[in-house]
C-alpha positions as CSV (number, residue, x, y, z in Angstrom):
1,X,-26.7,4.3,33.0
2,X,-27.7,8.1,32.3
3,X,-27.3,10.1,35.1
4,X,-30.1,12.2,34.6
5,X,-32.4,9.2,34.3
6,X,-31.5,8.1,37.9
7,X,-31.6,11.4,39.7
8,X,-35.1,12.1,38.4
9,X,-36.5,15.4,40.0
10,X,-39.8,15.2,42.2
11,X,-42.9,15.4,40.7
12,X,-44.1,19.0,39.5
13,X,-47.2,20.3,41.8
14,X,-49.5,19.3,38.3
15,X,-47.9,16.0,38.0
16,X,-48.0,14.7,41.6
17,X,-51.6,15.8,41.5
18,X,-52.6,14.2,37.9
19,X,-56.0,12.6,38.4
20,X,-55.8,11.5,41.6
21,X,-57.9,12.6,44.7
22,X,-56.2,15.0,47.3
23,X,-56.6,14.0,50.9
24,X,-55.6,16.5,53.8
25,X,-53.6,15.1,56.9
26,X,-52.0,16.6,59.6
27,X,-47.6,16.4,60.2
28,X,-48.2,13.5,62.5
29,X,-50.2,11.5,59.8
30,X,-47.8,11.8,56.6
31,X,-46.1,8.4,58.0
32,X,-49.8,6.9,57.8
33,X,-50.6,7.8,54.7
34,X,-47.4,6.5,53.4
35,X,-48.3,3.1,54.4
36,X,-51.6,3.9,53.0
37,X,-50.1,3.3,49.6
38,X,-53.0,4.5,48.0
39,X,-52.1,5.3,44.4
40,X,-55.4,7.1,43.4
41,X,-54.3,10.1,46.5
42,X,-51.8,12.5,46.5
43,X,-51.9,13.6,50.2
44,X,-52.0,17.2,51.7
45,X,-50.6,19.2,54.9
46,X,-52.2,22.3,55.1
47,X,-50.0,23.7,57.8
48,X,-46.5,25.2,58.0
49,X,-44.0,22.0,59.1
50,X,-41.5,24.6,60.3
51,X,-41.6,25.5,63.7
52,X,-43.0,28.9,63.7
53,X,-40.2,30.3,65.9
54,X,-38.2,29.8,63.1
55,X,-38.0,33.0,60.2
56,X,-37.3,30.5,57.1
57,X,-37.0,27.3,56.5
58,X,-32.8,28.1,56.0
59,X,-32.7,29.7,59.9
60,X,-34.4,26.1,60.0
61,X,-31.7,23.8,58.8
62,X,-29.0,26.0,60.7
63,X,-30.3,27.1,63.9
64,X,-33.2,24.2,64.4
65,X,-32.7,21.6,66.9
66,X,-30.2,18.3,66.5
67,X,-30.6,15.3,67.3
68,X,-27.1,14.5,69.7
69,X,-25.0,11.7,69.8
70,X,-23.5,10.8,73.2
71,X,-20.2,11.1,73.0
72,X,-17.8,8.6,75.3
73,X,-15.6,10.1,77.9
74,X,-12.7,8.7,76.4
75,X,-11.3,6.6,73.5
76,X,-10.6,4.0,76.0
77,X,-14.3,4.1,77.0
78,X,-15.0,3.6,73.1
79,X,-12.9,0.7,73.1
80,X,-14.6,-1.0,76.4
81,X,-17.8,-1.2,75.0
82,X,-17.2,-1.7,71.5
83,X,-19.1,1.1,70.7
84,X,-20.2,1.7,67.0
85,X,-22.3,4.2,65.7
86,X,-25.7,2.3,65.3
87,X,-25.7,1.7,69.0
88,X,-25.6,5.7,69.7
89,X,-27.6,6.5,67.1
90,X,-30.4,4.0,68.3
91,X,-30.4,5.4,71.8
92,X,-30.6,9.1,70.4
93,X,-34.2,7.9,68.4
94,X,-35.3,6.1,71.8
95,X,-35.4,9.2,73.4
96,X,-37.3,11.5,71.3
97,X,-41.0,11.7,70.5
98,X,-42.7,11.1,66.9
99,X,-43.1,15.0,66.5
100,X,-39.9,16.4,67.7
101,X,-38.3,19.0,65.0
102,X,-35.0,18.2,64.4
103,X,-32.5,19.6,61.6
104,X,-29.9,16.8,61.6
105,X,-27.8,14.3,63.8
106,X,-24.4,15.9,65.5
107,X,-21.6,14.2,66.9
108,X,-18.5,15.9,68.5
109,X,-15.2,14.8,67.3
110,X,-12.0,13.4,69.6
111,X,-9.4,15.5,67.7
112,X,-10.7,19.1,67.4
113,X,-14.0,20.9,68.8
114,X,-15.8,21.1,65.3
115,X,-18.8,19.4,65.5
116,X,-20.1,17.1,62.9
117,X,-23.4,17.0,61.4
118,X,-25.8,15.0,58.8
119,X,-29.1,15.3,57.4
120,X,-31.4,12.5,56.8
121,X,-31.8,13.8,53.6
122,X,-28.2,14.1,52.9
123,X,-27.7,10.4,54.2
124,X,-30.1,8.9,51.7
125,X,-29.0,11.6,48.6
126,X,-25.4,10.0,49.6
127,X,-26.7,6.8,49.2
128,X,-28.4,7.3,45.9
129,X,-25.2,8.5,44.6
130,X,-23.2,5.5,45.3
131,X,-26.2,3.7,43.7
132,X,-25.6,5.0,40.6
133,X,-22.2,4.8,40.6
134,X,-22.1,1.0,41.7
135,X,-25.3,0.8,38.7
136,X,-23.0,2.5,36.0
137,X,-20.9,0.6,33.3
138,X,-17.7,1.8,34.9
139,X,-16.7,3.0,38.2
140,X,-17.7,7.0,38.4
141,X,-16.7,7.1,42.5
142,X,-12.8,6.9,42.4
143,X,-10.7,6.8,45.9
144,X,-7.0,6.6,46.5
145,X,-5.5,5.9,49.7
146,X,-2.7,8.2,49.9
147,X,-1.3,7.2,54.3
148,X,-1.2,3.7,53.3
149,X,-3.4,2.7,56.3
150,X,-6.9,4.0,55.5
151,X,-6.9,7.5,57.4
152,X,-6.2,9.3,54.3
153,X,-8.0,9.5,50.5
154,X,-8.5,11.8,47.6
155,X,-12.3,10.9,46.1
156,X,-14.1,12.2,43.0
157,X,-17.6,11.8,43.2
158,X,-19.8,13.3,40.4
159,X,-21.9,15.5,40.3
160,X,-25.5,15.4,39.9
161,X,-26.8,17.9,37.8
162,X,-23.7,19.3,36.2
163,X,-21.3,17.4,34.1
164,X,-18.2,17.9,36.9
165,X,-16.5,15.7,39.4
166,X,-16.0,17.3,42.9
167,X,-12.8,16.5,44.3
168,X,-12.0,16.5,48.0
169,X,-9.8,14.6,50.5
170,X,-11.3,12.2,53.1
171,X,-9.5,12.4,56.7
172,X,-9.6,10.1,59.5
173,X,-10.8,7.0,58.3
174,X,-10.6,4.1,60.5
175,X,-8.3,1.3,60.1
176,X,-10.3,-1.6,60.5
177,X,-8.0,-4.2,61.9
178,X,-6.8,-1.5,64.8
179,X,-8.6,-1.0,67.9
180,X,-9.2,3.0,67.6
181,X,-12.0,2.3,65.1
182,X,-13.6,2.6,67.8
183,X,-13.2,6.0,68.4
184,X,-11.8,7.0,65.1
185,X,-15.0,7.3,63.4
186,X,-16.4,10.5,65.5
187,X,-13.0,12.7,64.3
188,X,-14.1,11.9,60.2
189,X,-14.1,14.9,58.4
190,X,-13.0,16.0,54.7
191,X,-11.6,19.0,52.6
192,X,-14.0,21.4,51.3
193,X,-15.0,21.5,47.9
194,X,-17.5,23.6,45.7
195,X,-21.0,22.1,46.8
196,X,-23.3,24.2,47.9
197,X,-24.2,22.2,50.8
198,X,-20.5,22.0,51.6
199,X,-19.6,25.7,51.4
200,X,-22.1,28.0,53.4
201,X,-24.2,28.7,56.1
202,X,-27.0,30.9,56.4
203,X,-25.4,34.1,56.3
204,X,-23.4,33.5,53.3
205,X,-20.2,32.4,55.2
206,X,-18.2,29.1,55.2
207,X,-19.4,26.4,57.5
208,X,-17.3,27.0,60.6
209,X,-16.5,25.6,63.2
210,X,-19.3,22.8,61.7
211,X,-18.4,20.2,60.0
212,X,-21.3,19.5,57.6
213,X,-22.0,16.0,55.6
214,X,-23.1,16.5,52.1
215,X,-24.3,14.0,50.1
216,X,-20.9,13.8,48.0
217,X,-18.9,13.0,51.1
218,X,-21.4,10.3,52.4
219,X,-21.3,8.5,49.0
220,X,-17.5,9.6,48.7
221,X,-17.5,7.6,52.2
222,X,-18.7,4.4,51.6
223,X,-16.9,4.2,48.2
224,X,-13.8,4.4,50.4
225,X,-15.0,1.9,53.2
226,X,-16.0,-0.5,50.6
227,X,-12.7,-0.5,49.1
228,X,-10.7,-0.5,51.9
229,X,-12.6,-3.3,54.2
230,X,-12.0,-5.3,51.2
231,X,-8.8,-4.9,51.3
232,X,-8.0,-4.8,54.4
233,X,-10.2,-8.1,55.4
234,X,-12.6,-6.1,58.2
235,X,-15.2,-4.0,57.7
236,X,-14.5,0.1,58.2
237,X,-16.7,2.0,60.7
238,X,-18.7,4.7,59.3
239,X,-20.5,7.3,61.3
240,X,-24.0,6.0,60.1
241,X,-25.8,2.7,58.6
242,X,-27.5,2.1,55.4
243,X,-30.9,3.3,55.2
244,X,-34.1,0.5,54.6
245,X,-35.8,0.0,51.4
246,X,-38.5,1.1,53.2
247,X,-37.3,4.5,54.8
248,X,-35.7,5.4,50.8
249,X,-39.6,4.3,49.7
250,X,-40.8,7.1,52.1
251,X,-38.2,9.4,51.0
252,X,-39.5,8.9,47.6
253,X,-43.5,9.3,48.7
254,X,-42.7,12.7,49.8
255,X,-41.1,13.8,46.9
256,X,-43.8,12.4,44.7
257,X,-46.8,12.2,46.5
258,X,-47.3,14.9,49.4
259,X,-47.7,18.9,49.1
260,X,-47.9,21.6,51.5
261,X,-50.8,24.1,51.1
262,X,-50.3,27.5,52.8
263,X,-52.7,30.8,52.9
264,X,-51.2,33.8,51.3
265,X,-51.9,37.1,51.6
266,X,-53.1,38.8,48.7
267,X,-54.2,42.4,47.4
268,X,-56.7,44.1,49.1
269,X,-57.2,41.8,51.9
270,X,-58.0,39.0,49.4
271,X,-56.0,35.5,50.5
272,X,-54.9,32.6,48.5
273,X,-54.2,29.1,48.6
274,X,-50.9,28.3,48.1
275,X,-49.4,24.6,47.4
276,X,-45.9,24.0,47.4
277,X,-43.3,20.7,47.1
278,X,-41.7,20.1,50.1
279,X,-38.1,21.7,51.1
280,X,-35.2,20.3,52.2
281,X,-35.8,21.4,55.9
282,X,-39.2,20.1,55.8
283,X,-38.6,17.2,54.2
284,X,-35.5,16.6,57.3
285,X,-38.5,16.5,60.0
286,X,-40.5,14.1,58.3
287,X,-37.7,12.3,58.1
288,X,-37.2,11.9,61.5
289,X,-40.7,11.6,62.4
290,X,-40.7,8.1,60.3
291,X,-37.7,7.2,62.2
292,X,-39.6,7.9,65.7
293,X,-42.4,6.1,64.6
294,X,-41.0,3.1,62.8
295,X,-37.5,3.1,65.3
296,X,-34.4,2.8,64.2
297,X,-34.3,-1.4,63.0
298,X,-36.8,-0.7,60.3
299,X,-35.5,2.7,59.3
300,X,-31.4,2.1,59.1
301,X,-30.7,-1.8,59.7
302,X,-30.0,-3.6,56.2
303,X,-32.2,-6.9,55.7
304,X,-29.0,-8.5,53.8
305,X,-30.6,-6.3,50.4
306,X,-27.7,-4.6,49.1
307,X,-28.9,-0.5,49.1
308,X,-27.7,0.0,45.2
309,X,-30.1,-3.3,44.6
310,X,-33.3,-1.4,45.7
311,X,-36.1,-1.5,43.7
312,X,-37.3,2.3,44.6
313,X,-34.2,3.9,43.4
C-alpha cells in the first residue's frame, strides 16, 4: 500500500467547498452537523474556537487546559481495584461539559514527576499509522524486546511524509501476566527522537519535564502491545483505548468538511473574510466536545471491528 495514498491531506479550502452549499453553525453544533451527513454542505464556524485568552493557537496546545486523570494513591490501590485506564478516562469525560476547552488528557506517572500527555488528535494519527502498517504487504512497524519481560523495546515506525523511519526506545511497558500492570501503565514513556511533535514546546525548547505522546509513539505502542500480549498469552495495558469508527469518521468530517471563517483587518479600515482549515489545536477541542456529547462508550470502546479494518481510513 502507498503511503501517500493512505495519509491523504485534508481537503484544500476550494475542494472542501466544490459545489456544495455552505451552512454556518456555532462550536457547539459541529457534532450536529456531523451527524447531519449532508453531502451537498460543507459546514461553517464563523468564530475563533480558541479561547480568546489564549495569544495563538500554539500558547493553546501548551498552556490550554487538560483534561486530568486521577491518579491512585498507591500502586497497591491500583491493584485493589483493578484499575485500567478506560475506567479513569471515562470518569474524567463524566465530569466535564460539551464545551469545555481542553488541549489534551495528562496523567502523572509512579516513577518520576514528569507528567504525561496525549492529544486526541495524536491518539487517532497513532492509530492511522498502525493501520497502514497492519494494511501494508510487509510489516513497516518493527519492535524488539530488549529486558526480556516487556518493560523494554527499540521501535521503528515510519514516517509519514518523508521517506525515514524514526527510531526510539519504549520504557515501562507492562508485563501482562504480573500484577503491577496495574500501575505500570501511568510510568510509560519513550526516548526522544526527531519529530516535531516529540521535540519542542512553544518556546523552541525540548519538552521538559512533559512527557508528550506523538503519534509515532502511540502506533509505536500498540505495535508493541500486540506483539507481546500474543506472546505472552494476556493482553498489555496501554494508557488509552481504540478510538470508534465513528469518532475516526468525525475526525475525518472535520478535516474534509468544516472551515473556520474569521474577519481580518485590512488597509484602510477595509475588513475581510477570511476562511481557513482547521488547526491542530482547534481540531483537539472539537474533539473533545464529540466525546462530551457522545460519552466515552461510543467514542473509545471497540464494537469487536478491528480499528485497521475501518472503512473511513
Amino acid at each position: 500500500m502507498d503511503i501517500s495514498e493512505f495519509f491523504q491531506k485534508p481537503g484544500t479550502i476550494r475542494e472542501i467547498i466544490g459545489d456544495r452549499n455552505a451552512e454556518y453553525v456555532n462550536l457547539s453544533e459541529v457534532v450536529e452537523s456531523f451527524f447531519e451527513n449532508d453531502s451537498d454542505k460543507f459546514y461553517v464556524v464563523n468564530d475563533s474556537i480558541i479561547p480568546k485568552n489564549y495569544k495563538s493557537s500554539k500558547h493553546f496546545s501548551k498552556r490550554g487546559p487538560e483534561l486530568s486523570l486521577k491518579k491512585p494513591r498507591s500502586k497497591a490501590e491500583c491493584l485493589e481495584s483493578k484499575l485500567t485506564p478506560n475506567i479513569l478516562w471515562e470518569n474524567a469525560y463524566d465530569y466535564i461539559q460539551s464545551l469545555d476547552f481542553n488541549s489534551g488528557v495528562v496523567w502523572n506517572s509512579f516513577i518520576d514527576n514528569n507528567k504525561r500527555k496525549l492529544s486526541l488528535n495524536n491518539l487517532i494519527k497513532g492509530y492511522q499509522l498502525f493501520s497502514f502498517a497492519e494494511n501494508s504487504d510487509e510489516s513497516c512497524i518493527k519492535t524488539i524486546d530488549y529486558s526480556g519481560a516487556c518493560g523494554t523495546h527499540m521501535v521503528e515506525v515510519p514516517s509519514k511524509s518523508e521517506e525515514k523511519d524514526y527510531s526510539f526506545r519504549l520504557e515501562n511497558i507492562s508485563n501482562p501476566n504480573s500484577d503491577s500492570k496495574f500501575s505500570d501503565w501511568f510510568n510509560i514513556s519513550f526516548s526522544n527522537h526527531d519529530c516535531k511533535d516529540n521535540l519542542y514546546n512553544i518556546h523552541g525548547k525540548r519538552n521538559y519535564p512533559d512527557i508528550n505522546f506523538c503519534p509515532h509513539v502511540v502506533a509505536g505502542l500498540i505495535k508493541t502491545a500486540q506483539i507481546e500480549t500474543k506472546k505472552q498469552g494476556s493482553r498489555v495495558i496501554l494508557p488509552f483505548d481504540a478510538p470508534t469508527e465513528e469518532f475516526v469518521s468525525y475526525w475525518k468530517f472535520l478535516q474534509d468538511s468544516l472551515l473556520l471563517e474569521s474577519v481580518e483587518e485590512g488597509n484602510r479600515g477595509l475588513n475581510s473574510l477570511r476562511r481557513s482549515l482547521l488547526n491542530s489545536s482547534e481540531t483537539e477541542i472539537c474533539l473533545h466536545n464529540f466525546v462530551a456529547k457522545r460519552g466515552y462508550n461510543n467514542s473509545f470502546k471497540s464494537s469487536g471491528k478491528n480499528v485497521q479494518d475501518y472503512d473511513c481510513w
